[in-house]
N, C-alpha and C positions, 0 to 999 in steps of 0.2 A: 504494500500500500504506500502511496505517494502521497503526501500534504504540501499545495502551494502556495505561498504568501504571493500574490502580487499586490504590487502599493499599497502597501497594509500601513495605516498609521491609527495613533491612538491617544487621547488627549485627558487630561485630569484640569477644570477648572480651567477650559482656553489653551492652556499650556500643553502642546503635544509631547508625549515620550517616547511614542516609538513616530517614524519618518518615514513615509515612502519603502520601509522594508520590504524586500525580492528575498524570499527564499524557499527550498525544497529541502522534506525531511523522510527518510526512507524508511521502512522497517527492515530490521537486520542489522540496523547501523547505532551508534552511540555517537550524538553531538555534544560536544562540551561547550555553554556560553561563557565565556569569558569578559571583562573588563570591571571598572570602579563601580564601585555603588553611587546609585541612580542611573545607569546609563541605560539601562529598560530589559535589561538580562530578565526580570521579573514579572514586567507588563508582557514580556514575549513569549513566556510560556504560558500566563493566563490567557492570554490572544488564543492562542494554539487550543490550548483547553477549553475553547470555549466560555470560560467565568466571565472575560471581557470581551463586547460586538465592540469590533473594530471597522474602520473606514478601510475601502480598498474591496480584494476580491480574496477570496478562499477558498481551495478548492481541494478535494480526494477522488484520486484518480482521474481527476478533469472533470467534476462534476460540483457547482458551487457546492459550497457545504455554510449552513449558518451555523449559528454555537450549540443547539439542542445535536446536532449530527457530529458536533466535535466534538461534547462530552460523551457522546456516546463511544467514539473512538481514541481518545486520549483522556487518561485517567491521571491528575494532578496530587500529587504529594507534597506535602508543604513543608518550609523551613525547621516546625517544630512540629513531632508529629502527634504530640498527644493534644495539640489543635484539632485533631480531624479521631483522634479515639475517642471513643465515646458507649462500648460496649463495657457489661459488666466482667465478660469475661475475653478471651481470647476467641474463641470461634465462634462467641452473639458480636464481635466486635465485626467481623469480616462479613456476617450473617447479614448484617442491617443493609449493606450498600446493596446486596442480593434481593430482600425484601421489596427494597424501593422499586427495582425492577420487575418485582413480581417472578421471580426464581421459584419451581416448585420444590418442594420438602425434599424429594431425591435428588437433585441434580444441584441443590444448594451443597448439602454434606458432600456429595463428589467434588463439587469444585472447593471446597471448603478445604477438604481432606490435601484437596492437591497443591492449592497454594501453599499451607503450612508447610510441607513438603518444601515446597522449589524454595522460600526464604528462610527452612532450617527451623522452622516452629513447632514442629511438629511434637505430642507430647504435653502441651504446655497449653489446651484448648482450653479447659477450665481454669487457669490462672488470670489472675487479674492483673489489667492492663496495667495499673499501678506498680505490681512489683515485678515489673519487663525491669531489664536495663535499658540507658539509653537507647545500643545498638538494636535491642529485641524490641523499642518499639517503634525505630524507626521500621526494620525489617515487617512490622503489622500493619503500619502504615502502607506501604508497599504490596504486603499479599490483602486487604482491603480494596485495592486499587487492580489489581491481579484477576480478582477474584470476580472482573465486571465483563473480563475479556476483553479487554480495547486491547488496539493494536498498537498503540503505543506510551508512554511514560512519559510525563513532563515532571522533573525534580527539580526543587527549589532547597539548593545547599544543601543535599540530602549529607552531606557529611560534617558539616561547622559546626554542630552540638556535640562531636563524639569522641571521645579517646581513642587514639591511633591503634590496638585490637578490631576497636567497634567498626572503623573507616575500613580497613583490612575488611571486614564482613561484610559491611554494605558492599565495597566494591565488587567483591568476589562474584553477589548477588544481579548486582549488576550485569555482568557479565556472562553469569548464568541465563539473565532475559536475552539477554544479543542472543548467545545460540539456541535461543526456544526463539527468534522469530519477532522477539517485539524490534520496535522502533524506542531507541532511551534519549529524552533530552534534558539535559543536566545545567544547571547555572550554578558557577562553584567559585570559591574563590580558593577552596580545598581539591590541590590538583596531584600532591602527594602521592592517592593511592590508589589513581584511575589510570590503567594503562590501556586496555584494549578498547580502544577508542578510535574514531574515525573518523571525525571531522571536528576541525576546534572553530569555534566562529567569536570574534571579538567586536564586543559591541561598543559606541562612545556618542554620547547627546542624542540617544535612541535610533543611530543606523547601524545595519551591521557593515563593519570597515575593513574587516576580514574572513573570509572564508576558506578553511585549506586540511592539509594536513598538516602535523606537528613539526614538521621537515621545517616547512615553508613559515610557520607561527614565527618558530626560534630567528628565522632569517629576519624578519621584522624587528624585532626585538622591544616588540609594546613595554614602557615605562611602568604602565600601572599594575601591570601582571607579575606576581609573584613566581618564577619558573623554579619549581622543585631542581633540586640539586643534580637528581639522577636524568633527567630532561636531557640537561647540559653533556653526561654520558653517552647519553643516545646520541646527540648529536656527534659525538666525537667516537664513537665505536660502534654505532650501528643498536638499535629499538631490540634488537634479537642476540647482544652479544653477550657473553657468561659473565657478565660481571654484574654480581649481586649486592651492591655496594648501598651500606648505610648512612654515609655522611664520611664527609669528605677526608676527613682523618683517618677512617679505613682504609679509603684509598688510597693517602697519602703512602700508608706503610706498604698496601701492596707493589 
């Protein structure tokens, strides 16, 4: 499935945040939004999702789409995710966004079953959402969102709340959706522990001002973007080379 922004702009109080945005988002693939806060990394994935009607044209598969046809095909995760919990337990928590759909009684528990599964919940149905860790509830936020079947993910910093184990587990999870098929789009200023990724887009006064791989990002070399250390490795030995290097002093000595 294909999503495409043409002239998509979008305005708070007069003031536009996103501009004339041109873009395509695939499933299969992982975009990471990059640049400073306020630059509309935020407003661009609510666009996507649907939550915001924006000016311009939108389209899936080449066929307009307004936002009830977006939320139904991209499912929004938010910066913090016990914003969006709200079940007493772990699998009434996933249950509710089924309900609203009208899911029946078998094919809830199936899909139920299978989400916990893909983000590692599994076991932990009747636990309450409160005593998740961080990482276990962003990963609930996520199979809630899983569990609606959209074809794709829009994450808002799904990893700035969490201790570097917990990022290590979202990513992983992450990754796991790329090869099931979804479409992941990610706005992060946490770039640390996202590697298998495929297109990095950098946003600045609501346009996107770049579009590429990682190759091509580094050659830019955007001021406001924090570039993880091992980035810089890639660039100088290649995204696939054996060096599993944790901060630069490791490497020093090797």
């Amino acid at each position: 499935m294909k999503i495409s922004l043409n002239d998509v702009s979008f305005g708070y109080n007069g003031r536009h945040v996103l501009k004339n945005v041109n873009m395509e988002f695939e499933t299969g693939k992982i975009y990471i939004v990059v640049g400073k806060n306020g630059s509309g990394k935020t407003t661009l994935l609510k666009v996507v999702s649907g939550l915001l009607e924006a000016e311009g044209t939108i389209l899936i598969d080449g066929e307009p789409a307004d936002p009830l046809m977006l939320r139904r095909n991209v499912g929004y995760v938010f910066q913090n995710p016990s914003s969006q919990i709200i079940g007493a337990t772990v699998e009434e928590d996933v249950a509710f966004s089924l309900e609203i759909l009208g899911i029946d009684r078998d094919e809830m528990q199936r899909r139920i079953k299978r989400v916990l599964e893909l983000v590692g919940l599994s076991g932990l149905e009747k636990e309450d959402p409160l005593n998740l860790s961080g990482g276990q509830k962003q990963r609930l936020a996520i199979a809630s969102m899983l569990a609606r079947d959209t074809h794709f993910l829009a994450m808002d910093e799904p990893l700035s709340m969490l201790d570097p184990p917990s990022q290590r587990e979202i990513s992983k999870v992450i990754e796991d959706l790329k090869r099931e098929g979804k479409g992941i789009i990610i706005a992060t200023h946490e770039l640390e522990y996202l590697e298998d990724f495929d297109v990095v887009l950098h946003m600045r006064d609501g346009t996107i001002d770049f579009c590429g791989s990682w190759e091509a990002f580094m050659d830019k070399g955007f001021e406001d973007v924090e570039v993880p250390f091992k980035w810089k490795l890639w660039k100088k030995f290649g995204k696939e080379s054996k060096w599993e290097v944790e901060d630069a002093d490791t490497f020093d000595e090797r």
